[in-house]
N, C-alpha and C positions, 0 to 999 in steps of 0.2 A: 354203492347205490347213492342216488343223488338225492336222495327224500330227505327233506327236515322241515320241520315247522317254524316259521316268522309269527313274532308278536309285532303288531301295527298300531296305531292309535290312529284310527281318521275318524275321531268322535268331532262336534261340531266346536269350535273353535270357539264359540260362547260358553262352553262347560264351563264349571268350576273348576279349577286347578287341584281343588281338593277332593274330587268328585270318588266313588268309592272304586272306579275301575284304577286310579290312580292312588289312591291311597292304601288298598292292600299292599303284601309283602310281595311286590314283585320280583323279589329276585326267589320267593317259594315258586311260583309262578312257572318263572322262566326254567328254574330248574327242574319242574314238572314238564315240561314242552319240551326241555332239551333229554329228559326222561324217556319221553314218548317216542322223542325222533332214533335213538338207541335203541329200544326194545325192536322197532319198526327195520332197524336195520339189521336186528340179529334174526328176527324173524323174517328177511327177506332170503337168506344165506340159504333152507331148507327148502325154498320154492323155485329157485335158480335151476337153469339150467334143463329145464324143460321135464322137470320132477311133475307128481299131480297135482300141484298147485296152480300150473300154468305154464304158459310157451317161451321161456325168458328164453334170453339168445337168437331169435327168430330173425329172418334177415330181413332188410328193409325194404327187399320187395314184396313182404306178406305182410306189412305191417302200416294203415294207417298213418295220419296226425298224430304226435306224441299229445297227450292228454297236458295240459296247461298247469300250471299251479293252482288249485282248489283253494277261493277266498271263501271264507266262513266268518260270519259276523252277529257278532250278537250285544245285546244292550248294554252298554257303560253306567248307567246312572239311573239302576233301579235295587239300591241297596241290596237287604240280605240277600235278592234275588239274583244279582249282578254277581255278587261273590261266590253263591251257589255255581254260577255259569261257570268263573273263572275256577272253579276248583273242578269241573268235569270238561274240560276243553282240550288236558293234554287226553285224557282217554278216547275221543272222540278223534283225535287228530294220529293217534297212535292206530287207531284201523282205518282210516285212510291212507295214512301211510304203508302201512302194511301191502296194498293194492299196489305200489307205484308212483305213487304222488307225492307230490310238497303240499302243504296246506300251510297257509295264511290266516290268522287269526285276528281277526280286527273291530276292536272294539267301536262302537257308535252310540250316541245318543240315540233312545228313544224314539223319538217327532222324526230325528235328520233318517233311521235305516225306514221307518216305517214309511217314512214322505215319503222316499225316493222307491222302493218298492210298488208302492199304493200307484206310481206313477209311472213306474216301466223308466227310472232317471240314473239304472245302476247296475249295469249289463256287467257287471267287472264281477259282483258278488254270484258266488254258484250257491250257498248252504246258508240261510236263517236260521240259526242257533235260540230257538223264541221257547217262551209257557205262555201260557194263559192264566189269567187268573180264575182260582174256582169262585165267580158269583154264581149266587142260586139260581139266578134265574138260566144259565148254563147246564144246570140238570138236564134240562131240557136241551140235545147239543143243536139243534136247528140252526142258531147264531155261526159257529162254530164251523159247521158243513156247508153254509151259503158262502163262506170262504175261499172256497172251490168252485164254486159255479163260473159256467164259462163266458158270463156277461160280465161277472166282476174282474177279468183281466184286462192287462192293458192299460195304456196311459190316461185313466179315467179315474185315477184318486179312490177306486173302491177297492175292498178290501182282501182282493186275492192276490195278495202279493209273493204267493208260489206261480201267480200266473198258468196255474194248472190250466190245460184247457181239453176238455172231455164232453161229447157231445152227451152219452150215454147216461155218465154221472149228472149231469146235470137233467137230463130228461128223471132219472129216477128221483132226484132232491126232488123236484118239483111238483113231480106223481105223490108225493109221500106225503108232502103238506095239504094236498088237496084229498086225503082222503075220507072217506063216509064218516067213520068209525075209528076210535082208538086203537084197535087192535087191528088193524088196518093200515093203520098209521103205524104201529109197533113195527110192521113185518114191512111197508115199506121203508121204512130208518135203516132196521138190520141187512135190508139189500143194496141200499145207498152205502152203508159205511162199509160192509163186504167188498162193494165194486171199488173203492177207493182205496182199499185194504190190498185187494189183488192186484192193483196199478202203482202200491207203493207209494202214491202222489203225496204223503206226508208221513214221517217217521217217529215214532213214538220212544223215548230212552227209560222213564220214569213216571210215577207221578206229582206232582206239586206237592209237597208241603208247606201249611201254612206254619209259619214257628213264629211266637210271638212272646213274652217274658213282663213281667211287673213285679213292683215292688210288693210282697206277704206283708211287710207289717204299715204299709200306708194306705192300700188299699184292698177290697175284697171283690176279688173277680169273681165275676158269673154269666152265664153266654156264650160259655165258646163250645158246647157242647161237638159235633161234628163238622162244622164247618169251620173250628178254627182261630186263632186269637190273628186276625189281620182286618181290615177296611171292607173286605168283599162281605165279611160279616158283623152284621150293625146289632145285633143284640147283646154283644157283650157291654158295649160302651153303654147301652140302657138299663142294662140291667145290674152294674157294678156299681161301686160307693166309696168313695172317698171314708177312710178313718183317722185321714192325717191331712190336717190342710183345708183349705177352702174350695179351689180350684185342680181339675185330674189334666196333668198333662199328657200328651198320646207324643211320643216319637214319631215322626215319617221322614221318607225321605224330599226336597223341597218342592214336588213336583206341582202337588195338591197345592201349592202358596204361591206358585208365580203368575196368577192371573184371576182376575174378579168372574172373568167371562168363561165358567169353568165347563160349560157345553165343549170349550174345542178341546180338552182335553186328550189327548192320544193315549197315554197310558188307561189301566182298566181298574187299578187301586184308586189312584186321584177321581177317577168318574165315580167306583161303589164309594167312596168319603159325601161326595156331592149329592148325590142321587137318593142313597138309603140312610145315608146318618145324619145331614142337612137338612134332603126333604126326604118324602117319602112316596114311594109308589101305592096305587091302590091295594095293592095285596103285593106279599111275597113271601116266602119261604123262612121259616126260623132256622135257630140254630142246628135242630135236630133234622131240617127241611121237611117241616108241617106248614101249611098254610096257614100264616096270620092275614085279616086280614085288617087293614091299617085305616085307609079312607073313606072306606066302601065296602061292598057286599059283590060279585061277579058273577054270573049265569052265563055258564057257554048254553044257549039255548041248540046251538046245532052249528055245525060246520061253519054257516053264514052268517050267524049270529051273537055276540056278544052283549050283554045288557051290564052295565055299573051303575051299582043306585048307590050313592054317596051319605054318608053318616049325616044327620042331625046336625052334632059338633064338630063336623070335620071343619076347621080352620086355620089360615095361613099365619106366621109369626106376627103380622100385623093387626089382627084380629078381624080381617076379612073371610067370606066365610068361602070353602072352597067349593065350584061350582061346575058343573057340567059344562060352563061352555071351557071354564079353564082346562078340564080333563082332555077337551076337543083342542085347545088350542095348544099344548102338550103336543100331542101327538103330531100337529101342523106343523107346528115350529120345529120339530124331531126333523120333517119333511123339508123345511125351505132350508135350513142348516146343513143337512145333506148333501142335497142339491148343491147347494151352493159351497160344497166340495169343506166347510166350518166347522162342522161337528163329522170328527173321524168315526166316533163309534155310531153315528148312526145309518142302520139297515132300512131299504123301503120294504115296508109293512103293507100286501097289495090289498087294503081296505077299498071297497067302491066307496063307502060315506060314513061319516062321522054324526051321528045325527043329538040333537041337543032337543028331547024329551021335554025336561023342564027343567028347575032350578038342579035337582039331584039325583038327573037320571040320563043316561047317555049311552046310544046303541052305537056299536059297532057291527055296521052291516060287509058284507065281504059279498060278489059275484062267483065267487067258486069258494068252496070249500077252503077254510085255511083254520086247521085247529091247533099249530101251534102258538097262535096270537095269546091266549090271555097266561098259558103259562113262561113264555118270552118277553115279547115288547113289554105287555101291562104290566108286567113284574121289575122291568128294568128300569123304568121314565119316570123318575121322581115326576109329581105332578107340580108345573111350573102357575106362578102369578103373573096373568095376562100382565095385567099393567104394570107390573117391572122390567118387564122385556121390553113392551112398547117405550116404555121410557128411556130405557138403555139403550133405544137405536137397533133393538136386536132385529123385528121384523124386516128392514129394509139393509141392514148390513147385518149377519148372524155374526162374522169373525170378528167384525171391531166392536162388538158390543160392553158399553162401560156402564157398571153398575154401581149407582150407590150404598151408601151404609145406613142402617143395614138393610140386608138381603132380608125381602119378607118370602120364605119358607114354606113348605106345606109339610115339614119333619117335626121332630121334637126339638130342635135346638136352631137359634136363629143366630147367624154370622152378623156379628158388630164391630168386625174389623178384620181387615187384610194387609201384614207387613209384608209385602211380596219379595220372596225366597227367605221370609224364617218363618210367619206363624200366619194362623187363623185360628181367630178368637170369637167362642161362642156362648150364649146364655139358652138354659133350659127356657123352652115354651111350653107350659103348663096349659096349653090348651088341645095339644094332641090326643086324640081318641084312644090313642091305645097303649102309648108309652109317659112316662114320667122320669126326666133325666134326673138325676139326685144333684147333682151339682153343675157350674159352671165347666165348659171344655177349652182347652187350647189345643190345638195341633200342632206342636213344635218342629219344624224344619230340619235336619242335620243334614250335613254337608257327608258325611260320610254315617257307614256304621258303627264304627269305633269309636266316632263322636257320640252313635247314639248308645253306646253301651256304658261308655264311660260318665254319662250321662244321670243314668237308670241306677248306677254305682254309688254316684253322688247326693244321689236321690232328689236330681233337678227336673229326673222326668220319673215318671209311675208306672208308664207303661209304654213299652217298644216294640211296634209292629212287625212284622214280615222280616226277620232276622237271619241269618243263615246258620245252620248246624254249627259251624265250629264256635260263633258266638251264642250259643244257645248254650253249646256243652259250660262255656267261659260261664253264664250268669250260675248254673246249677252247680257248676264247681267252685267256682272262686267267689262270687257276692253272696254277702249274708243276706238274709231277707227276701232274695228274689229267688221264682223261679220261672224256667223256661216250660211253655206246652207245644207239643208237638203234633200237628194231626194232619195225616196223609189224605188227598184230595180227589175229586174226578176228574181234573184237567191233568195234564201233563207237559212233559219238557218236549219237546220236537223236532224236528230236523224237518227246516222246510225246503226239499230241494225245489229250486229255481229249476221250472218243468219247461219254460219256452226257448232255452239255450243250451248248448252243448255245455257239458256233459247232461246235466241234470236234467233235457230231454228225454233222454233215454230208460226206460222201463227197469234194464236188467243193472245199467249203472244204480239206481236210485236202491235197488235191491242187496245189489254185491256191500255197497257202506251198509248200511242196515245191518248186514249178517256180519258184517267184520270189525264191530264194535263191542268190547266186553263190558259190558252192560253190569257183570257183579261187582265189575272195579270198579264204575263208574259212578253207583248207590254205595259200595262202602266208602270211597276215597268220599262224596261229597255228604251223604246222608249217614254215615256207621252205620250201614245194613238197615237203618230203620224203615225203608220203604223197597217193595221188590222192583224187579226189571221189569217193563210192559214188554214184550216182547210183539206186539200184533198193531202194526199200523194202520191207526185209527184215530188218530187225532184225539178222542178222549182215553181217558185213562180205565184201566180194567176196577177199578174203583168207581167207577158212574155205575147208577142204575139202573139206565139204557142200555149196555157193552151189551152186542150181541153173540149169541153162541159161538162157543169159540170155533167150533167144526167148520164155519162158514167164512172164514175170519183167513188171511195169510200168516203164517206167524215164521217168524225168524230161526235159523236154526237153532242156535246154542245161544244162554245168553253169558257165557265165558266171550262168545265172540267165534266165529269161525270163519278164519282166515282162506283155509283154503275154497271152502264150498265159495264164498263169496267170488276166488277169482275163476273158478269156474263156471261161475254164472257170468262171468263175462267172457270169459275163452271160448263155452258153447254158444256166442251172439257173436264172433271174428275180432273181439279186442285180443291185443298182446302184448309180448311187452320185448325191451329190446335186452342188448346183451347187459348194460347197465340195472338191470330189472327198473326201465320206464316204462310204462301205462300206454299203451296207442288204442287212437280209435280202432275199429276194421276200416278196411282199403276202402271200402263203397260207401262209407257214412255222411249223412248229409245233415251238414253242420252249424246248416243255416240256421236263424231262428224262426222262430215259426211266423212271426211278423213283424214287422217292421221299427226300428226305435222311432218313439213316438207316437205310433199306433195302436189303434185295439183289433181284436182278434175281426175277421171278415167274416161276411157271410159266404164268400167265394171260397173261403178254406172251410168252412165250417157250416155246412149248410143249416142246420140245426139252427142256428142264429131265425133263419126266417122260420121256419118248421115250430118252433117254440116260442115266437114271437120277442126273442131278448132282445136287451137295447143296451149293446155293448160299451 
């Protein structure tokens, strides 16, 4: 059998050399992959030969295009997260293989897989190997499901970079946000994430855990309650205290430090650091995900309606005070960043008007119904100081915008300095309405995790974000003083097949991986069992609040993996395979992509485009 797996490096040629996809034990690694491609070919030996596994031997007149080598790529340089990936890559690759295939494993920066997905610029990659981060305001998955809609596909820089494109799915997201009532809204969610659950159009392995570690005897944590010791949650760093020292340093890895202008941020750790520990949103979700609310007070008056009457004392690090039209102009600036393709994480929010009340009071008005707004957007957008933006050039260029020091704020703590790629450095602002930092903050940079453990050892830093399990075991076993907390999340790990090109157009392909990944190997080799297997493609994890009834739901056979059922789901759809057990299309498969490189989806293919009014 010709199946093995290739490790690739095509990360972006600016990385660090030290960066953590290169700094693990690669030869653990390779010897996991070369692991994988073994078991993949002893388990190919029992399906041969036209056994119930499938048609191997088949002759070449029944048999399609041989199925290509399967690229799968996933983030280089997103610390414990990164290491997490690489320690569940051979398992992932060992039930593809099992199918018939080679898989290709290749690591990427960040910015470079997301750009080029965002943009339709990477026809070569089939499989996104991605999590999400749990921020709170993702309880809520709306963000998360507009990822799929079939106007964000395409070479449009927005953010369906599965390029899923589904007329249906998208007709239900959009019914769902516009409806009357919450429980309205409930039942259409659970029919939206069912419809994409039954099409497979994203695969779910796990869920996220935040694992984060500090020093017991320097400092005394508090805040991490359910949401976690990582950046997506801002109340531990408020609520903790220095008992050693003057100043608390935080580990990250350098993403959060390469740029002033931290609106363009791609990653979603470096944006929750900016957004909710910097500045702060009008409301959001604690640790436990109760509503605090930070700037203001929020009245969903009705569907159409949102009202923000802003604090007394709410004011910026500068000692301006913060204003309704800033809250207004937030939200623009959200909009012209977007637009202007600058700020990746931002979603259009379809507000008719922003209206400015008075000094401290600001409607948001909406033309149809949209009631996931103030538990979403208003929760996510730290609220920005018009006039540091203005002065930064940001209104007229959002992506070159340069700011100076310091950054005046609407959080608890105001940035008085940026070494870009090691630190940011911040001082408590005692004028926040609702928080009191105890101490001075740094954000220390490491180039890798091992740097940041050996770090936290030394006791140079205090506290070490987003960690991966095996360094997590390392702080509770071996460093005095420290420990590691672990806490399992709503978001989850994913498999985003690439839905507008062969294979990963195909329904029953996207199904057959799903089922033929062992998912128990996959949570002990990377978590020791501490998180279970999702089994039900849904993009959030069975951990959210939302997860709909599971009865409604597709859910994967076995989560050992079942290799066979999988290649019967593709034998009963005309794939087979040849005497070598290769993967072929069926004879009639039409292989094209659904549109064009460089293009966005049509309304000639996709009538729904006019019917719905999207603007692809």
């Amino acid at each position: 059998m010709a199946a093995h797996t290739k490790q690739t490096d095509a990360s972006d040629e600016s990385k660090p050399k030290d960066s953590i996809a290169e700094s693990i034990d690669r030869r653990t690694l390779l010897q996991g992959l070369g692991g994988a491609a073994t078991v993949g070919l002893a388990g190919c030996g029992g399906l041969g030969g036209g056994g119930d596994g499938g048609s191997s031997g088949a002759s070449s007149e029944d048999l399609g295009e041989r199925v290509s080598t399967i690229q799968m790529e996933y983030w280089s340089d997103y610390g414990g997260f990164t290491t997490t990936q690489e320690q569940m890559a051979p398992t992932i690759s060992e039930g593809i293989e099992s199918l018939g295939m080679e898989v290709e494993v290749v690591p990427k920066d960040l910015g470079t897989q997301t750009g080029q997905q965002a943009n339709d610029e990477n026809r070569d990659n089939n499989i996104s190997f991605t999590w999400w981060v749990p921020a709170s305001d993702r309880l809520d998955p709306q963000e998360l499901l507009n990822n799929m809609r079939l106007d964000w596909a395409g070479a449009n820089g927005k953010s369906n970079t599965s390029n899923y494109v589904d007329c249906e799915y998208t007709r239900l997201l959009i019914e769902q946000t516009e409806a009357d009532s919450e429980d309205e809204r409930t039942e259409g969610l659970n029919e939206t994430i069912a419809y994409m659950s039954e099409d497979c159009a994203i695969d779910n392995l796990c869920p996220v855990a935040n694992i984060g570690a500090w020093r017991t005897d320097m400092v005394d944590v508090e805040g991490i309650g359910n949401a976690g010791l990582a950046r997506s949650n801002a109340e531990w760093l408020f609520k903790s205290e220095l008992t050693e020292g003057d100043e608390l340093i935080v580990g990250i890895d350098p993403i959060a430090t390469e740029t002033t202008n931290w609106m363009t941020h791609t990653a979603s750790m470096p944006e929750a650091m900016w957004q909710h520990m910097i500045h702060s949103p009008v409301h959001k979700y604690d640790e436990d995900f109760e509503v605090v609310e930070l700037l203001g007070s929020v009245d969903v008056v009705s569907g159409e309606e949102v009202v923000v009457e802003l604090f007394d004392d709410a004011v910026f690090t500068n000692g301006d005070p913060v204003t309704a039209q800033d809250v207004k102009f937030t939200f623009e600036q959200v909009l012209r960043g977007g637009d202007a393709g600058a700020y990746p994480g931002a979603a259009p929010v379809p507000y008719d008007e922003i209206e400015v009340v008075d000094d401290q009071t600001v409607r948001f008005l909406f033309s149809e119904p949209y009631i996931p707004f103030a538990e979403t957007s208003l929760m996510r957008w730290g609220i920005l100081h018009q006039e540091t933006f203005e002065e930064a050039g940001a209104i007229e260029n959002p992506g070159d915008a340069t700011f100076e020091m310091p950054i005046a704020s609407s959080g608890p703590l105001e940035v008085t300095s940026i070494e870009q790629g090691q630190r940011v450095v911040t001082e408590p602002h005692d004028g926040h309405p609702e928080y009191e930092v105890a101490q001075p903050v740094t954000f220390e940079a490491y180039r890798n995790e091992e740097s940041m453990i050996n770090a936290l050892q030394a006791g140079e830093a205090h506290v070490a974000v987003e960690i991966s399990p095996p360094n997590a075991s390392r702080v509770n076993d071996e460093i005095e003083d420290a420990e590691a907390e672990f806490t399992g999340t709503h978001t989850a790990y994913n498999l985003q097949y690439i839905c507008h090109t062969a294979p990963g157009k195909f329904t029953e392909f996207r199904k057959a991986i799903g089922a033929s990944i062992n998912r128990e190997q996959l949570v002990n080799t990377a978590f020791d069992g501490r998180v279970d297997p999702d089994m039900f493609p849904t993009y959030i994890s069975e951990n959210h609040p939302r997860f709909p009834p599971e009865d409604m739901l597709y859910e994967h056979p076995d989560p050992s993996g079942d290799v066979e059922a999988a290649r019967s789901m593709l034998e009963d759809e005309g794939w087979g395979w040849d005497g070598d057990d290769n993967l072929h299309y069926p004879p009639d498969a039409d292989l094209e992509p659904l549109w064009p490189e460089g293009e966005v989806p049509s309304a000639e293919d996709f009538p729904c485009i006019d019917e719905l009014d999207l603007d692809p």
